[in-house]
Backbone as XML, in Angstrom:
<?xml version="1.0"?>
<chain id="A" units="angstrom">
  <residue number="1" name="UNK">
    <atom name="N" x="-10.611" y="-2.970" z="1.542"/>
    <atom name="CA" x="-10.489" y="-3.035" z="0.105"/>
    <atom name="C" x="-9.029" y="-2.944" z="-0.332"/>
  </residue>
  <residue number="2" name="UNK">
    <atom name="N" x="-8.063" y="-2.227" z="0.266"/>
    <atom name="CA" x="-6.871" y="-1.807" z="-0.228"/>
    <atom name="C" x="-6.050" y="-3.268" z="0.618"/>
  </residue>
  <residue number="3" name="UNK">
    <atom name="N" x="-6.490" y="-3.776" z="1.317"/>
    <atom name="CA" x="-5.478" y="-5.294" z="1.107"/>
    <atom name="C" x="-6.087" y="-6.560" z="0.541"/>
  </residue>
  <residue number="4" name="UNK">
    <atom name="N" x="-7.039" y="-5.685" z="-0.075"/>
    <atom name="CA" x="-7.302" y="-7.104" z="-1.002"/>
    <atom name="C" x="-6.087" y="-7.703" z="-1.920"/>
  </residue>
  <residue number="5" name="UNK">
    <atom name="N" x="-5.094" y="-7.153" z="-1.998"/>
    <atom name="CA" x="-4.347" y="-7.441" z="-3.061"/>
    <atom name="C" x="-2.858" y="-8.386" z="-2.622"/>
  </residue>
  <residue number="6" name="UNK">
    <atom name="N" x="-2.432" y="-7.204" z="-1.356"/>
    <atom name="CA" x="-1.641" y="-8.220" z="-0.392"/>
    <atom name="C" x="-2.084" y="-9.500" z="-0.112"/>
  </residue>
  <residue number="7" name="UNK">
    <atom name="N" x="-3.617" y="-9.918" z="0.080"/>
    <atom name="CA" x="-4.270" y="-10.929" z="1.177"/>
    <atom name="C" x="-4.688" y="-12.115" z="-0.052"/>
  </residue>
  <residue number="8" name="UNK">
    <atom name="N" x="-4.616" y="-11.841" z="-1.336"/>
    <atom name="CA" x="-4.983" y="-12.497" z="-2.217"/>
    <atom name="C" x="-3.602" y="-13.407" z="-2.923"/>
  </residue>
  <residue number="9" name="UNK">
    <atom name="N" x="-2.565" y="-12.135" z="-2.490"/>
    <atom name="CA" x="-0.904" y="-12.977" z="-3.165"/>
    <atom name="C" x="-0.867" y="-13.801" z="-2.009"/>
  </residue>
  <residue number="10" name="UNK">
    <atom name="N" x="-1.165" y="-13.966" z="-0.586"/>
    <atom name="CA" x="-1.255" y="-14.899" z="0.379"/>
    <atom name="C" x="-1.698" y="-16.034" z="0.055"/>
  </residue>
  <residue number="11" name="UNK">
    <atom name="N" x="-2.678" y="-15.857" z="-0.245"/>
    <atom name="CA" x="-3.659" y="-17.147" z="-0.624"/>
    <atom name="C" x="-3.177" y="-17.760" z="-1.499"/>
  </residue>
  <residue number="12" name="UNK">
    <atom name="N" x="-2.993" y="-17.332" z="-2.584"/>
    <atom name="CA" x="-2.050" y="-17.894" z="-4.159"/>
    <atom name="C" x="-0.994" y="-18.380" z="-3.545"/>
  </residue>
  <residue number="13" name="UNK">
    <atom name="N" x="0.300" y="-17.834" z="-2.954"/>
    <atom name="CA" x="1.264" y="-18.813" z="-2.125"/>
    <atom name="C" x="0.758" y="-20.028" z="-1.466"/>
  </residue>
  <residue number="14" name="UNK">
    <atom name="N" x="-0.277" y="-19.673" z="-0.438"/>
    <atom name="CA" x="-0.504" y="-20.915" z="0.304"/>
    <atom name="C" x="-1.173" y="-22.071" z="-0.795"/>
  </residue>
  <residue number="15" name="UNK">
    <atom name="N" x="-1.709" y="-21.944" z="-1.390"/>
    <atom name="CA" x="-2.452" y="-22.778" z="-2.447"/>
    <atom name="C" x="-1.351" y="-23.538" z="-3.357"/>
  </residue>
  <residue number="16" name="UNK">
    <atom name="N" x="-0.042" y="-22.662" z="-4.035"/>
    <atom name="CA" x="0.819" y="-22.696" z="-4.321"/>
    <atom name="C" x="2.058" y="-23.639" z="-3.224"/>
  </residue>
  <residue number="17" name="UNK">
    <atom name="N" x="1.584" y="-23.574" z="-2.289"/>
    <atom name="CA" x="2.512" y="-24.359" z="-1.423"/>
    <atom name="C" x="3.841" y="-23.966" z="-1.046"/>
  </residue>
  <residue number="18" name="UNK">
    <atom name="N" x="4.058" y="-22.831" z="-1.708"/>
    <atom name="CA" x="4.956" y="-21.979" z="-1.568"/>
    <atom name="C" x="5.640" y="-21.504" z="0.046"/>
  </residue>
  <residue number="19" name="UNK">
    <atom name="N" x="6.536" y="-21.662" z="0.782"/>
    <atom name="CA" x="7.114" y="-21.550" z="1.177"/>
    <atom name="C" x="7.362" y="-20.037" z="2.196"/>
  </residue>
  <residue number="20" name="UNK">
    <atom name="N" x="7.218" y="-19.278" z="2.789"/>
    <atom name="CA" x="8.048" y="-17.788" z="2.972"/>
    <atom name="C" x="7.936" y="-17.794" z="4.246"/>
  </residue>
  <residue number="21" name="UNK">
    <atom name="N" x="9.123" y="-16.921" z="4.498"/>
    <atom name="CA" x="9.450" y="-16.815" z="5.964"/>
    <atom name="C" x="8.589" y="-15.846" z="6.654"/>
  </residue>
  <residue number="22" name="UNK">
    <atom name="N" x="8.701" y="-16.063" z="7.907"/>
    <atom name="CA" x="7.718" y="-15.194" z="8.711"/>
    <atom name="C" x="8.371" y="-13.854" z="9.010"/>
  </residue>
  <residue number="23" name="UNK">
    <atom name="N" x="7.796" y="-13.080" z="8.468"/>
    <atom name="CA" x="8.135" y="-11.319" z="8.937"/>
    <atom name="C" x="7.462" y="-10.701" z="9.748"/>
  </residue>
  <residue number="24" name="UNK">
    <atom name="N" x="8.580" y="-10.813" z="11.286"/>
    <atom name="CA" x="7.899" y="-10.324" z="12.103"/>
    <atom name="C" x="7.558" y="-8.767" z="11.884"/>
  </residue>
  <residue number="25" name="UNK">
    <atom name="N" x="6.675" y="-8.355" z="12.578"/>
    <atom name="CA" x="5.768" y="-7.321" z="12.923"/>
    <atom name="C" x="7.213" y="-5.783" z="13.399"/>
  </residue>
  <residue number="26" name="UNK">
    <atom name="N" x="7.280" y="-4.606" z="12.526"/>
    <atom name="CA" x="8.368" y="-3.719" z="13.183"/>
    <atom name="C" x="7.750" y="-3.641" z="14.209"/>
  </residue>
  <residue number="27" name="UNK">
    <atom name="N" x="9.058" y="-3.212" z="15.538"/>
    <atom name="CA" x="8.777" y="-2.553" z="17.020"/>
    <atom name="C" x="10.147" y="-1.660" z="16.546"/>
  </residue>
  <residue number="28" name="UNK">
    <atom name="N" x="9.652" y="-0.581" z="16.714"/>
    <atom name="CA" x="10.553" y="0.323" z="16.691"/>
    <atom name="C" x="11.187" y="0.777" z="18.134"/>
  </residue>
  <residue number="29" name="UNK">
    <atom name="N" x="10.722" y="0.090" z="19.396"/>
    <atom name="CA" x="10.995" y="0.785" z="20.914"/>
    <atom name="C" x="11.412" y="2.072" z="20.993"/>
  </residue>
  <residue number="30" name="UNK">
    <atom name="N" x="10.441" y="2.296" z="20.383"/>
    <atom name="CA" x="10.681" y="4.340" z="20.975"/>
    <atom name="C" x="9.857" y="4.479" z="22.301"/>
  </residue>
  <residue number="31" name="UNK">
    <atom name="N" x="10.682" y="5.285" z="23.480"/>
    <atom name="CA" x="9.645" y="4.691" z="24.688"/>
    <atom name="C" x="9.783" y="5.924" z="25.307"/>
  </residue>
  <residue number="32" name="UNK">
    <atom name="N" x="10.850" y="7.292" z="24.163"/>
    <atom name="CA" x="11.140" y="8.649" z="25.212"/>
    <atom name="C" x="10.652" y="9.265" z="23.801"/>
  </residue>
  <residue number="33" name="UNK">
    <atom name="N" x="10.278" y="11.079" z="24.164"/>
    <atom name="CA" x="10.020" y="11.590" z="23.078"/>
    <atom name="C" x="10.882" y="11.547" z="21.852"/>
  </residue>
  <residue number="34" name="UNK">
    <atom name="N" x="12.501" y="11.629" z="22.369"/>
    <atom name="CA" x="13.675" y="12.122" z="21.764"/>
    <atom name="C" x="14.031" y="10.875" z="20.592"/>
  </residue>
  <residue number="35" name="UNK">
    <atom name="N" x="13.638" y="9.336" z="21.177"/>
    <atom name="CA" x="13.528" y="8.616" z="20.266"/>
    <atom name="C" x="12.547" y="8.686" z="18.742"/>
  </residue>
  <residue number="36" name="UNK">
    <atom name="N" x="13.578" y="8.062" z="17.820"/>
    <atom name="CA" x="12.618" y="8.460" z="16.477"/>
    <atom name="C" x="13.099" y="7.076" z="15.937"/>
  </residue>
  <residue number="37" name="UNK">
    <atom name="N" x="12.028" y="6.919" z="14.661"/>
    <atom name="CA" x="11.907" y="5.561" z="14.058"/>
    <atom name="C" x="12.443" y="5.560" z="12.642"/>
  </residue>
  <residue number="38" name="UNK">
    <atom name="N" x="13.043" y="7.017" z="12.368"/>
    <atom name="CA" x="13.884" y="7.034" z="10.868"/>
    <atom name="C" x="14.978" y="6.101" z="10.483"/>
  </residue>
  <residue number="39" name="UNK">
    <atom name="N" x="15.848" y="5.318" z="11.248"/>
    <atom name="CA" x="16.758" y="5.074" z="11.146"/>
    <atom name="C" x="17.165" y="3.502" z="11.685"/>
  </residue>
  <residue number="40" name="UNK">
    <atom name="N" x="15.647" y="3.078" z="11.312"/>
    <atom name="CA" x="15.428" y="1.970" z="11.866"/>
    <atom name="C" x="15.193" y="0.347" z="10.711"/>
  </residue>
  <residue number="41" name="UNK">
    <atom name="N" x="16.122" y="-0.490" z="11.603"/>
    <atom name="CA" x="16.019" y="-1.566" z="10.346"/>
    <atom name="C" x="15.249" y="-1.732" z="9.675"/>
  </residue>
  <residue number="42" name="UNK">
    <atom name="N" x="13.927" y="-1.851" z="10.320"/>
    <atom name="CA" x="13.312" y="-2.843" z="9.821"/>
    <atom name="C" x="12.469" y="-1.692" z="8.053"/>
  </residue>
  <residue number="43" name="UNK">
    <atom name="N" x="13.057" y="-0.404" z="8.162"/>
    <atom name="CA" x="12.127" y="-0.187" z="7.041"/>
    <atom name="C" x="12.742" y="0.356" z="5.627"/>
  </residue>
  <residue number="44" name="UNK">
    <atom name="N" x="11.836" y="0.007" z="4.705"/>
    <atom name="CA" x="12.248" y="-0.889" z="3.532"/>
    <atom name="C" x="13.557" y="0.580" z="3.042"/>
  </residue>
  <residue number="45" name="UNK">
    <atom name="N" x="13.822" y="0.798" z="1.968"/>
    <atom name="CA" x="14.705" y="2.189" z="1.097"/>
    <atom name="C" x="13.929" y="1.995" z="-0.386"/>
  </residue>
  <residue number="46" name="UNK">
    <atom name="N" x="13.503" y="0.988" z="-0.977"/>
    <atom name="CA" x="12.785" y="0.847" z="-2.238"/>
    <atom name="C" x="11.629" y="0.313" z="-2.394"/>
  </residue>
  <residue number="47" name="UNK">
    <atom name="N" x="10.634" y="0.535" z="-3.594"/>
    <atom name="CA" x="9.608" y="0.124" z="-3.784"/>
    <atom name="C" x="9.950" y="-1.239" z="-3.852"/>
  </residue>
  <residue number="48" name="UNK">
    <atom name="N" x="8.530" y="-1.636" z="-3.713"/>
    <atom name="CA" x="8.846" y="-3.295" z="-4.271"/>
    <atom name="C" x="7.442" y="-3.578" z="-5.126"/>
  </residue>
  <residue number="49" name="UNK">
    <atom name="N" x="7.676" y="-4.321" z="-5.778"/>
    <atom name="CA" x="6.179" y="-4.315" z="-6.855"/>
    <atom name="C" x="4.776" y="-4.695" z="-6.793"/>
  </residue>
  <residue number="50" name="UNK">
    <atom name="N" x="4.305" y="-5.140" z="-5.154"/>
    <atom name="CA" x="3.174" y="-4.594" z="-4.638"/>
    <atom name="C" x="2.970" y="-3.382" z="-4.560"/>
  </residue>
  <residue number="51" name="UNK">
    <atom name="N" x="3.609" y="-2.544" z="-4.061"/>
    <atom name="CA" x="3.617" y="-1.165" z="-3.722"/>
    <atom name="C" x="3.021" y="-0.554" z="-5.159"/>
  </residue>
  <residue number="52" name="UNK">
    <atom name="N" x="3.741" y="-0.565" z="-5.635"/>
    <atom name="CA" x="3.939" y="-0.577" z="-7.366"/>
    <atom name="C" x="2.207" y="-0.572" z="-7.996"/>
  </residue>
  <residue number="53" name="UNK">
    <atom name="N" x="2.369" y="-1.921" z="-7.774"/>
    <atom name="CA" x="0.926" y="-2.156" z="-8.359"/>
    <atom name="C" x="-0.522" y="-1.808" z="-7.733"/>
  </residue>
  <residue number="54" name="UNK">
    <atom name="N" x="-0.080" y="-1.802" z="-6.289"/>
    <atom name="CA" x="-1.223" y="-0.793" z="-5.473"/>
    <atom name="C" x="-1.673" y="0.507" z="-6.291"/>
  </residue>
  <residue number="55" name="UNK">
    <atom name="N" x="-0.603" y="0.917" z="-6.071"/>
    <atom name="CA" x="-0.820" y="2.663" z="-7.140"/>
    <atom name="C" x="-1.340" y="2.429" z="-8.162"/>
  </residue>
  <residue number="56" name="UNK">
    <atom name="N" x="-0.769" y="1.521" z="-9.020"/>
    <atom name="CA" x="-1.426" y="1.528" z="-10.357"/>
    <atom name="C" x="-3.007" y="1.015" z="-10.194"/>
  </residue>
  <residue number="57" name="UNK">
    <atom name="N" x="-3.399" y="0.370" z="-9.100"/>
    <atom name="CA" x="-4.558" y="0.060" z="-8.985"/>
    <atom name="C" x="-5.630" y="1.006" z="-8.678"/>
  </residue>
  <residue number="58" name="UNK">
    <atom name="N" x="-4.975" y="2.021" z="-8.023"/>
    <atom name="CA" x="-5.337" y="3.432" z="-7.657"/>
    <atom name="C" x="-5.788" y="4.378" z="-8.580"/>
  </residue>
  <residue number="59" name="UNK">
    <atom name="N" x="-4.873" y="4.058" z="-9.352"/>
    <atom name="CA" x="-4.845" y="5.486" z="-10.868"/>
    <atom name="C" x="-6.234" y="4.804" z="-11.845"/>
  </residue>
  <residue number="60" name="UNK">
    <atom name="N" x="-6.558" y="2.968" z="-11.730"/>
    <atom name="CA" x="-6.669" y="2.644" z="-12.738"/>
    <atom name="C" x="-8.349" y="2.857" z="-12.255"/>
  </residue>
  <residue number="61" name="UNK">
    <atom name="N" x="-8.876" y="3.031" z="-10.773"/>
    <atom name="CA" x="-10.183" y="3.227" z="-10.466"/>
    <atom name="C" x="-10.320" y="4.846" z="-10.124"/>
  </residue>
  <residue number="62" name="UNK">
    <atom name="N" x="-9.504" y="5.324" z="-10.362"/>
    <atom name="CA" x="-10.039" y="6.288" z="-10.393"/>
    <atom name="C" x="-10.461" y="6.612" z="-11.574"/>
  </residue>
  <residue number="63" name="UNK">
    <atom name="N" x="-9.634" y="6.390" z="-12.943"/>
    <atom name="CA" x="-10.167" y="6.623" z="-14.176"/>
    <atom name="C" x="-11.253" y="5.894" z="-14.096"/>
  </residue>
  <residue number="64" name="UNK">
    <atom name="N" x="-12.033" y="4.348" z="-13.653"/>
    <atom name="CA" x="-12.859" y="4.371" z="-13.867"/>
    <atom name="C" x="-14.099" y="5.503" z="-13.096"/>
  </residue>
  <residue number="65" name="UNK">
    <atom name="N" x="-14.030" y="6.320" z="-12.352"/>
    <atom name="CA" x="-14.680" y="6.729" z="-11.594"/>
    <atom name="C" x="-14.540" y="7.558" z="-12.503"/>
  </residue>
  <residue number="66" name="UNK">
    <atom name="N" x="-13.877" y="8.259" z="-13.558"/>
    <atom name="CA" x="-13.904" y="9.559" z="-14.366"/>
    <atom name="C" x="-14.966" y="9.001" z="-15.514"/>
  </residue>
  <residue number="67" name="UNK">
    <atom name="N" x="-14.519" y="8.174" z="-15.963"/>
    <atom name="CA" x="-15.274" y="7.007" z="-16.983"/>
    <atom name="C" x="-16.702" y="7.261" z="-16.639"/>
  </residue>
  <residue number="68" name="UNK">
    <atom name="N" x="-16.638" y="6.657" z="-15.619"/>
    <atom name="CA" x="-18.049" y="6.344" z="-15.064"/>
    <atom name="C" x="-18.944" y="7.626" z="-14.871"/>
  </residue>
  <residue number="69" name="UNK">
    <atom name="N" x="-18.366" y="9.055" z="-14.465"/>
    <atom name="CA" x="-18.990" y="10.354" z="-14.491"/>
    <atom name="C" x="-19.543" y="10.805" z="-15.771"/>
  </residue>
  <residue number="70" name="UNK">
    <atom name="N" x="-18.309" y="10.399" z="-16.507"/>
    <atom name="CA" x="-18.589" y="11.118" z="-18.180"/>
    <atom name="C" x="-19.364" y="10.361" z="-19.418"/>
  </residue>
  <residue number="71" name="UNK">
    <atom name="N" x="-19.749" y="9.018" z="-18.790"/>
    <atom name="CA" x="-20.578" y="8.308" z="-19.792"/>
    <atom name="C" x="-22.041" y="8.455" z="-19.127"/>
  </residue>
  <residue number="72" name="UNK">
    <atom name="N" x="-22.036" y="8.809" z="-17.857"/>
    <atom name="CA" x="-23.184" y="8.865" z="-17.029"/>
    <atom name="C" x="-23.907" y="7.564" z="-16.301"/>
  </residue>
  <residue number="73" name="UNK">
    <atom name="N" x="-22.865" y="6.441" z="-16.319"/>
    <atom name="CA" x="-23.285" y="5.038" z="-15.418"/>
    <atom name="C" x="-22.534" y="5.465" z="-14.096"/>
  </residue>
  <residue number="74" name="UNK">
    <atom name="N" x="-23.544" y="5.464" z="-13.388"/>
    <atom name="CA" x="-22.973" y="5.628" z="-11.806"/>
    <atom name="C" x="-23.396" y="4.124" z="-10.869"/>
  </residue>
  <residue number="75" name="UNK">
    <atom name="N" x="-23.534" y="3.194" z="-12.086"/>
    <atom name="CA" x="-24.182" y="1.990" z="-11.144"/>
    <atom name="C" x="-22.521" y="1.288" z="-10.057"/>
  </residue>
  <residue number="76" name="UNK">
    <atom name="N" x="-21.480" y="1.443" z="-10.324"/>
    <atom name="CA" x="-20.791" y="0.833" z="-9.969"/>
    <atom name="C" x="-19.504" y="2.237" z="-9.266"/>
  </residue>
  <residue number="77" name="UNK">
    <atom name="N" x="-20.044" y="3.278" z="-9.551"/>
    <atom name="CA" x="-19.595" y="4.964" z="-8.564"/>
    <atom name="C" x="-18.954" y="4.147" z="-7.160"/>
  </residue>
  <residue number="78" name="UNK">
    <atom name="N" x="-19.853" y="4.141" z="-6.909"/>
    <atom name="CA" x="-19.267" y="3.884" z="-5.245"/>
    <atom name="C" x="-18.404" y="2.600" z="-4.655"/>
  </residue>
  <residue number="79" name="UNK">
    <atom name="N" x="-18.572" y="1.230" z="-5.438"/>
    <atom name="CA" x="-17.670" y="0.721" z="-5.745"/>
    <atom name="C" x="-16.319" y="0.980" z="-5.940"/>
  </residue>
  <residue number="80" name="UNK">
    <atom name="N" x="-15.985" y="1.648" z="-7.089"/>
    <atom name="CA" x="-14.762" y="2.350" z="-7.613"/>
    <atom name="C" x="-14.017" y="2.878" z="-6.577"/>
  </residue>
  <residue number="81" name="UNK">
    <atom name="N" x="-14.837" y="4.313" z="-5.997"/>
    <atom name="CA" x="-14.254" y="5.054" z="-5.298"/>
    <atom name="C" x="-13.777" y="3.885" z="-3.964"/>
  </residue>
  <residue number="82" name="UNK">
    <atom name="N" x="-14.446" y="3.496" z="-3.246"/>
    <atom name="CA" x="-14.048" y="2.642" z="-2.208"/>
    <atom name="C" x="-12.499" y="1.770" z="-2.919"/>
  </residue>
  <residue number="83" name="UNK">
    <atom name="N" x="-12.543" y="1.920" z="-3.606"/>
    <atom name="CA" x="-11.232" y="0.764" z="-4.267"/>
    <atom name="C" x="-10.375" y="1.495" z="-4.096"/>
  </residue>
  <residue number="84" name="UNK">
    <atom name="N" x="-10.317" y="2.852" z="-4.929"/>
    <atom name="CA" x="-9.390" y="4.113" z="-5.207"/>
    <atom name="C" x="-8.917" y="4.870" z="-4.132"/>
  </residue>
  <residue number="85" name="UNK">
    <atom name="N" x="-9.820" y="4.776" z="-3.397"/>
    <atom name="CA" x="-9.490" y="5.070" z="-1.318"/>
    <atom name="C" x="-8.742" y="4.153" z="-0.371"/>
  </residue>
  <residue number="86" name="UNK">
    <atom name="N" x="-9.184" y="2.813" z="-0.899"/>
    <atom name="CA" x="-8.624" y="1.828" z="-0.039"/>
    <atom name="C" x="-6.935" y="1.565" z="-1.187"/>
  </residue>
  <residue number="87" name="UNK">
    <atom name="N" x="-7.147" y="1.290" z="-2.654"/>
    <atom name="CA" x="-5.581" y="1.144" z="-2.599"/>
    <atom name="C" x="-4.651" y="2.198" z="-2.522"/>
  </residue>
  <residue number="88" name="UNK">
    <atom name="N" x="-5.457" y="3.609" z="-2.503"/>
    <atom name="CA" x="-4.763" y="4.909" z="-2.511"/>
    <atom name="C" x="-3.797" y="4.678" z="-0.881"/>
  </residue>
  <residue number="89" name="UNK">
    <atom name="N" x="-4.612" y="4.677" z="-0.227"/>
    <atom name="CA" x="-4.442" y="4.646" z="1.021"/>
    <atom name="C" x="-3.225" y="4.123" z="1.441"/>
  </residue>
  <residue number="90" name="UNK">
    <atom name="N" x="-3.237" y="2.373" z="1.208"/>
    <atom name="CA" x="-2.242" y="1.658" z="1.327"/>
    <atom name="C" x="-0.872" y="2.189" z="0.709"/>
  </residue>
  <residue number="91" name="UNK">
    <atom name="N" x="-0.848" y="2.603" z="-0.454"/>
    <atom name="CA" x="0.158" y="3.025" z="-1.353"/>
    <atom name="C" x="0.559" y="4.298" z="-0.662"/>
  </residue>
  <residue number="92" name="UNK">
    <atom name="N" x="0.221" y="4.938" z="-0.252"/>
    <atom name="CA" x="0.396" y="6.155" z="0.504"/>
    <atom name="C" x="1.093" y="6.007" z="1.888"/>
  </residue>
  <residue number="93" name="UNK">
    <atom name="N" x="0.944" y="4.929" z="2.642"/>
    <atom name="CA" x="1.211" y="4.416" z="4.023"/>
    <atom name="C" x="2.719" y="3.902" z="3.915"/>
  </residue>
  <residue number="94" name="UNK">
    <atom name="N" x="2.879" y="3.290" z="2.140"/>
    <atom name="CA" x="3.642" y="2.400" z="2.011"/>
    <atom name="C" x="4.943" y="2.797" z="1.492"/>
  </residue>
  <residue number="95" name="UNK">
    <atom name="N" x="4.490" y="4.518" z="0.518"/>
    <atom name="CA" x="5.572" y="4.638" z="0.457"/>
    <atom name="C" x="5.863" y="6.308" z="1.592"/>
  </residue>
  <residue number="96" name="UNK">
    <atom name="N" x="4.728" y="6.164" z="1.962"/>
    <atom name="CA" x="5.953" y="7.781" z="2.869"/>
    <atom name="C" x="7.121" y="7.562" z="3.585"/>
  </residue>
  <residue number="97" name="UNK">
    <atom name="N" x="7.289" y="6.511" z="4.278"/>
    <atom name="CA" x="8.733" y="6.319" z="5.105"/>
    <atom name="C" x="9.494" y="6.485" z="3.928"/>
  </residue>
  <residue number="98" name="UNK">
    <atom name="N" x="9.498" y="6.167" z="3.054"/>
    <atom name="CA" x="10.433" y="6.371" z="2.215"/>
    <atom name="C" x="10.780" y="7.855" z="1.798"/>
  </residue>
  <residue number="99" name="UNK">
    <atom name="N" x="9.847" y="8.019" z="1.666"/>
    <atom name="CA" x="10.092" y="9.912" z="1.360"/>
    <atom name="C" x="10.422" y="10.694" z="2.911"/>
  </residue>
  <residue number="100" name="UNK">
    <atom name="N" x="10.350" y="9.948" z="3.607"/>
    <atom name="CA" x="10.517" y="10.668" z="5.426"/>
    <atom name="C" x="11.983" y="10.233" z="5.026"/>
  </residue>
  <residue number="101" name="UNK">
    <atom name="N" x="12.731" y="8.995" z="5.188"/>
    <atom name="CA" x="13.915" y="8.947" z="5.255"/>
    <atom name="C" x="15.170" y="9.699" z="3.849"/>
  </residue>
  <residue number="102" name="UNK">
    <atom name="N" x="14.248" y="9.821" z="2.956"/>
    <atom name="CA" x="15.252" y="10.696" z="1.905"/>
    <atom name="C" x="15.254" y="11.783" z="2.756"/>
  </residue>
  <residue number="103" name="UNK">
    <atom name="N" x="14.322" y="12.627" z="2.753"/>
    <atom name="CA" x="14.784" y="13.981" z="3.322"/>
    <atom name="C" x="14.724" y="14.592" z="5.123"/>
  </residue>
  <residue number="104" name="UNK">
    <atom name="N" x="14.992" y="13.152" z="5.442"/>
    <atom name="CA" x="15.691" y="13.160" z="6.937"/>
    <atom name="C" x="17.430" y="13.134" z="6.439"/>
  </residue>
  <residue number="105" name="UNK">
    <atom name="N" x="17.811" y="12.206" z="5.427"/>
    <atom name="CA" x="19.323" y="12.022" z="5.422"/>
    <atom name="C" x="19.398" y="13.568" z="4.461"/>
  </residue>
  <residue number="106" name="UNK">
    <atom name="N" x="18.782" y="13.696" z="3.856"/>
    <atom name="CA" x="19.360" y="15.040" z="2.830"/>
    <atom name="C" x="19.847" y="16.452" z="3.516"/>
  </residue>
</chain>
């Protein structure tokens, strides 16, 4: 559920005919304990406005899931939550390196 959103701006490009380069996959080659992956190219320092809008997609099912408690329609409950888990999730994955590398350099 939580890449529905990535996998859908895919589709719109390709349909779009749009163009983008291939981003390979990070390998961080950490292959001893002592190696660590903080300080490593390939990962990002800022949001970018997927990220962005993941969250907001997050905040915006969960209110419906509050919605949905307090009017008393639970037909679409479990729906919601699965949304609010899956883009929570992503958004969470997406931005912790970022919060790992602020207060690795701090």
């Amino acid at each position: 559920m939580g890449l529905s959103l990535h996998n859908g701006l895919a589709v719109i490009e390709g349909l779009l005919g749009r163009k983008t380069p291939f981003v390979r996959t990070p390998k961080f080659n950490i292959t001893k304990q002592e190696d660590g992956w903080m300080g490593n190219s390939y990962l990002r320092s800022s949001l970018n406005l997927t990220t962005i809008i993941e969250g907001t997609l997050c905040l915006y099912f969960i209110y419906g899931c509050i919605i949905g408690f307090q009017l008393k329609d639970n037909g679409l409950l479990f729906f919601h939550i699965m949304l609010a888990l899956g883009f929570g999730s992503i958004f969470i994955y997406s931005i912790k390196p970022l919060f790992a590398q602020k207060t690795k350099v701090a």
